[in-house]
Phi, psi and omega in degrees: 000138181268163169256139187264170204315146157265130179323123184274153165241107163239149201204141185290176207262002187253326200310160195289305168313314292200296187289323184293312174291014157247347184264327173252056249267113175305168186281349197287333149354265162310335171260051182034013161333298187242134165224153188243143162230161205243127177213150203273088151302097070274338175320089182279161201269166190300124162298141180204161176331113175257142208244359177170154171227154191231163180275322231203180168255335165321312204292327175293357168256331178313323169266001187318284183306338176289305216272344158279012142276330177298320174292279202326284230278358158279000176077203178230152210182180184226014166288109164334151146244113199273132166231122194260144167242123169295334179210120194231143184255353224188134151231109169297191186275338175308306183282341184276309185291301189302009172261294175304342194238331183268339170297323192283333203287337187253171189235001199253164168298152158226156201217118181229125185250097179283080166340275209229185155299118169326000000 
């Protein structure tokens, strides 16, 4: 069985989520679970496919089963699947296990990309 991808976080590199996660580093960090990249605006990060959006980093434990369903049903491919939160000040710990859990659920990359500032 391979091993899977550690979840990615992208954020933009001024944003207030940018600052948490750097002054406050999840532990899924430290065990390579999770890595965050940082990307510049006006540069918005490269598009790729989206497997769902969310309003909020709430929604990610509140929606937890749609969006692993929304990953199975996206199959297996070798593309990442991506779920943008449109807006975040902060990803609490909630939104991080249910992030880390929609991750677990696929064998694909997953990618979560926080659009703006809360």
């Amino acid at each position: 069985m391979q091993d899977r991808s550690p979840l990615v976080v992208r954020v933009e590199a001024s944003s207030a989520v940018a600052r948490q996660l750097q002054d406050e580093p999840p532990a899924a960090v430290d065990s390579g679970d999770l890595v965050v990249e940082f990307f510049e605006r006006p540069t918005p990060p490269k598009p790729m496919p989206v497997v769902m959006q969310v309003p909020s980093p709430e929604d990610l434990a509140s929606r937890q089963d749609q969006l692993i369903a929304a990953v199975l049903a996206a199959g297996e491919g070798d593309e990442p699947l991506v779920i943008n939160v449109d807006s975040a000040d902060r990803l609490g710990d909630d939104a991080i296990e249910a992030a880390l859990a929609i991750n677990d659920s696929t064998m694909r990359s997953v990618i979560l990309t926080v659009l703006d500032d809360g």
